[in-house]
C-alpha angles and dihedrals in degrees: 000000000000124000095254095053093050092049085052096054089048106049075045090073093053101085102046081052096055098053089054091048098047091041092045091050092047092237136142134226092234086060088032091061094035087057097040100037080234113138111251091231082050093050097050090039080061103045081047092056091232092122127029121241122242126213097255086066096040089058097060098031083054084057116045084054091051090232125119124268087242096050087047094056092028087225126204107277109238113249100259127070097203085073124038114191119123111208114202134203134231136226087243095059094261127131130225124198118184118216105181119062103188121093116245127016129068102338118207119217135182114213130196117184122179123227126314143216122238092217099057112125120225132262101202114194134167137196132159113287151084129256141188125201129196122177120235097182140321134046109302115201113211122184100190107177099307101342120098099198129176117212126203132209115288095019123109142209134194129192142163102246091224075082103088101245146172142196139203144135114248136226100287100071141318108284129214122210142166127232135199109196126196137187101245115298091024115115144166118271112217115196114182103182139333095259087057082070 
């Protein structure tokens, strides 16, 4: 089985997972869509698997259940146990690896785009939340409201997500990040020593 198909089969599970998840929890799609900035006809075309989801509406929906992005999409399990992170693929050609395995709380996320196009032209979204963005290798390309911004290896951004952002590796190479990801008000601690106490 490729890569593609197996992606498929999985992103084919989701929506039978979030209508459990919105029924179980006694919610409707009108509060659902007013708590993830997710339209109520794109929520039920999800849950009705007639669209598939992307990564920009998984993340919100994650965390407004409390559950983890993996155990939403029941993603392939890696093939060694010692580490079990299953790291799922997108219809786009990007990897995600998840790093935290509790539910709730700052989630921790490797990604891994392909190469971009220079001309793409943004998809901004927002959603409440907090995220925090640190650059593995490659060029990262953040639009982050109106600012178009290129990060390097080893440089860092953080934003609230009610900012309309995007994204994306450029033209010069994939890029791989890593993300750590809060509900709104969470945000990484940074301690850099004791005496710093």
């Amino acid at each position: 089985m490729g890569m593609d198909e197996s992606a498929d089969q999985t992103l084919d599970t989701v929506g039978p997972r979030l209508k459990h998840l919105r029924l179980r929890r006694d919610v409707t799609l009108t509060t659902l869509a007013e708590e993830t900035g997710i339209s109520t006809s794109t929520l039920s075309r999800l849950e009705a698997g007639l669209r598939r989801p992307t990564l920009e509406q998984l993340l919100p929906l994650a965390r407004y259940y409390g559950v983890t992005l993996d155990s939403l999409v029941d993603a392939p399990r890696t093939a060694n146990p010692r580490i079990d992170l299953r790291p799922m693929s997108c219809t786009d050609g990007s990897i995600i690896i998840p790093l935290t395995r509790r539910p709730g709380g700052i989630q921790a996320y490797k990604f891994v785009l392909p190469t971009g196009n220079d001309n793409t032209v943004p998809d901004l979204h927002s959603h409440e939340g907090f995220d925090w963005a640190y650059v593995l290798n490659g060029t990262l390309r953040l639009v982050l409201g109106d600012q178009d911004l290129l990060l390097q290896a080893g440089e860092a951004a953080e934003f609230d997500t009610r900012t309309p952002h995007w994204f994306g590796a450029t033209s010069a190479g994939p890029v791989e990040y890593l993300s750590l990801v809060g509900r709104q008000g969470q945000r990484a601690h940074v301690r850099a020593s004791d005496s710093d106490l």
